[in-house]
KEBAVEX-165792 format. One record per residue (C-alpha): x, y, z. Coordinates in steps of 0.2 Angstrom, whole numbers, padded with zeros to 4 digits, always signed. Layout:
<atoms>
XYZ ...
</atoms>
This chain:
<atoms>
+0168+0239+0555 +0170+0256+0564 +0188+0250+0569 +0204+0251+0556 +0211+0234+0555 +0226+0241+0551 +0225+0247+0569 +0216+0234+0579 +0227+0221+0571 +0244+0230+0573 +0259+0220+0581 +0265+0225+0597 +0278+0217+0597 +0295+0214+0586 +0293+0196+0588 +0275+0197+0578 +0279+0208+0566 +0283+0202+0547 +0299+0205+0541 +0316+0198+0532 +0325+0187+0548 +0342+0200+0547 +0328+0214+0551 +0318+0207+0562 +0335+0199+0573 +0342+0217+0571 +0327+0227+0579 +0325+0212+0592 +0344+0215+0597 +0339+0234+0602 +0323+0227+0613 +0334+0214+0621 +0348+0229+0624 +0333+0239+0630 +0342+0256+0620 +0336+0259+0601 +0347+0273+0591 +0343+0286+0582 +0336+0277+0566 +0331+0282+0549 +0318+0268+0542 +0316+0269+0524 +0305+0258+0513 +0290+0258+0503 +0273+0263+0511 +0265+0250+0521 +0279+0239+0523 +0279+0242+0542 +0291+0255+0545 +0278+0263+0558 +0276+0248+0566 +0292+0242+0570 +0294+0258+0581 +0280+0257+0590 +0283+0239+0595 +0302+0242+0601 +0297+0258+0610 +0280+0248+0615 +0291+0230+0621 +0304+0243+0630 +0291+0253+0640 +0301+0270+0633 +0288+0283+0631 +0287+0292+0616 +0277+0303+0603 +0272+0303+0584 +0274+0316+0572 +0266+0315+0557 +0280+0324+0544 +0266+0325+0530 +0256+0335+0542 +0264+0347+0554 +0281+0346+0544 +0278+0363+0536 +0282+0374+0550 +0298+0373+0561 +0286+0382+0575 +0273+0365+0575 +0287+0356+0575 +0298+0365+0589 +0285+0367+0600 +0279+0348+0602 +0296+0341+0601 +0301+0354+0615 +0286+0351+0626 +0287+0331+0626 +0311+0331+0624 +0313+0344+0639 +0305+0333+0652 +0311+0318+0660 +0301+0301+0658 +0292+0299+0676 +0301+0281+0673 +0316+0287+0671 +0319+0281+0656 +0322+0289+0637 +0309+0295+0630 +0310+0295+0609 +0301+0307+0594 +0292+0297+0581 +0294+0307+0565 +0283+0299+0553 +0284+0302+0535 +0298+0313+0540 +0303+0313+0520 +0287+0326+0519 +0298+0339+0533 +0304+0354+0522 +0321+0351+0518 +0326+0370+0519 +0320+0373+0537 +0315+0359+0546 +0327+0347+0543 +0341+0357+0547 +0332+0362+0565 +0329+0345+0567 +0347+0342+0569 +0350+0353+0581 +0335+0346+0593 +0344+0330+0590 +0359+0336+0598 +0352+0347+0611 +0341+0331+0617 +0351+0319+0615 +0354+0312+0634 +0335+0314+0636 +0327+0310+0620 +0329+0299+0604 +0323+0300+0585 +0317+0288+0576 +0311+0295+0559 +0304+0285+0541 +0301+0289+0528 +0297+0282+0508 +0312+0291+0500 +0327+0292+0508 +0335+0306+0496 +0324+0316+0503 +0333+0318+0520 +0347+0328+0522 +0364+0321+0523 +0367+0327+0542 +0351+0319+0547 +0358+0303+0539 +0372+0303+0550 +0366+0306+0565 +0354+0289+0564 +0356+0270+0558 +0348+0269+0542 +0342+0255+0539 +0332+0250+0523 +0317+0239+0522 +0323+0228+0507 +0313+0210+0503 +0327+0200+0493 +0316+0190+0482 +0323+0174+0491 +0312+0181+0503 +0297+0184+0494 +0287+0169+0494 +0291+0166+0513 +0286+0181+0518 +0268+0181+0508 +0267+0163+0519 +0266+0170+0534 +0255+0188+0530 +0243+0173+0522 +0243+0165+0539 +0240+0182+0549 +0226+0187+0537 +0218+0168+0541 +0219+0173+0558 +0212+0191+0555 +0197+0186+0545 +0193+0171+0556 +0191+0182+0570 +0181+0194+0561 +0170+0182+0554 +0171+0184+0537 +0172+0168+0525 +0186+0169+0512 +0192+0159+0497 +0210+0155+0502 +0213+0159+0481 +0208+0176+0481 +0216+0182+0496 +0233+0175+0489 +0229+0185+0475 +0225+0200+0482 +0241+0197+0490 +0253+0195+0478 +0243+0212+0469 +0250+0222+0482 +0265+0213+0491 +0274+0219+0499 +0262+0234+0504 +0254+0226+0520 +0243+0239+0527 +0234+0240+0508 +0229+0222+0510 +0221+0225+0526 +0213+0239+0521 +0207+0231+0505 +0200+0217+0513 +0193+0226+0527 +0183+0235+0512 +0178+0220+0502 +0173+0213+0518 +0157+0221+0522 +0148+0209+0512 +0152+0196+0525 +0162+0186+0513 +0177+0186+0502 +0175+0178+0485 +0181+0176+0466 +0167+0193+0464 +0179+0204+0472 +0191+0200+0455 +0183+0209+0444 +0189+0227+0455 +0207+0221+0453 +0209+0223+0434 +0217+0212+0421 +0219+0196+0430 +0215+0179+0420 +0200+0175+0431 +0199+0157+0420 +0217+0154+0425 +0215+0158+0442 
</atoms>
């Protein structure tokens, strides 16, 4: 219980990661080129912007860093120093080395962003960017195009499917933690939060601590028709 599941059951790879087929076959076509873009990846939070970085670079075996927008965002200095130490040096592989900016909607919009532009250029044959973010207004237009944007959208075609499959991944996640579940419930808890993934996990992991997961946990999620259900 002293481990995030949200961490210890993070997908490494592209291929184990939830997501609409026309995502998940584009950001499988960068690993199997062994190159990502620039990208700007926007979408709700917990959708698994975050994670679908970390797995490309991760399947690629590119070396990179994360920055986390929300909190070293404020000041170009922070911001400059890290991107300069970890940009200016070459990979001991040889290979490209990328910037994770994480919440990168949170980087002030009057200072920040627009150096950010300029490390983007001046790094370029070295160093890539891959920045997300929750609001994509929030980002300055040159930052826009100098990356792939691409937008974590769930049609509603997609929906059902994609609940299908985070059911079968939380099966796998509580079977493996031990913890007995009413299959009801978690598809309720589900669908209370869909398409916020990380909330799920984090939610269960909480409810969790009584070694079982049961109708009881209800009565925190509000105005559900427990007879119904």
């Amino acid at each position: 219980m002293n481990e995030l599941w949200v961490e210890k059951y993070r997908p490494s790879r592209i291929e184990d990661c939830i997501l609409p087929a026309e995502l998940k076959a584009t950001f499988a076509e960068f690993v199997k080129k062994n190159y990502v873009p620039n990208l700007l990846l926007s979408g709700g939070p917990g959708v698994g912007k975050t994670t679908v970085a970390k797995a490309m670079l991760e399947e690629c075996g590119f070396d990179y860093i994360i920055i986390n927008g929300s909190m070293e965002g404020r000041y170009i200095d922070t911001l400059h120093t890290q991107i300069l130490n970890f940009a200016s040096t070459v990979s001991l592989s040889g290979s490209r080395k990328y910037v994770i900016l994480d919440e990168a909607d949170y980087l002030n919009p009057q200072s920040v962003q627009p150096a950010l532009r300029n490390f983007m250029e001046e790094f370029s044959k070295n160093c890539g960017f891959i920045m997300t973010c929750n609001f994509r207004n929030r980002i300055i237009e040159p930052l826009h195009s100098r990356c792939s944007v691409i937008e974590f959208k769930i049609a509603g075609k997609q929906r059902a499917n994609l609940a299908s499959d985070f059911m079968k991944r939380i099966d796998t996640v509580l079977t493996n933690e031990n913890v007995s579940f009413d299959k009801k419930v978690i598809a309720e808890l589900i669908m209370k939060h869909f398409p916020d993934w990380r909330r799920v996990l984090n939610e269960l992991q909480r409810y969790s601590a009584s070694g079982a997961i049961d109708a009881g946990i209800l009565i925190n999620m509000g105005d559900e028709n427990y007879k119904s259900l």
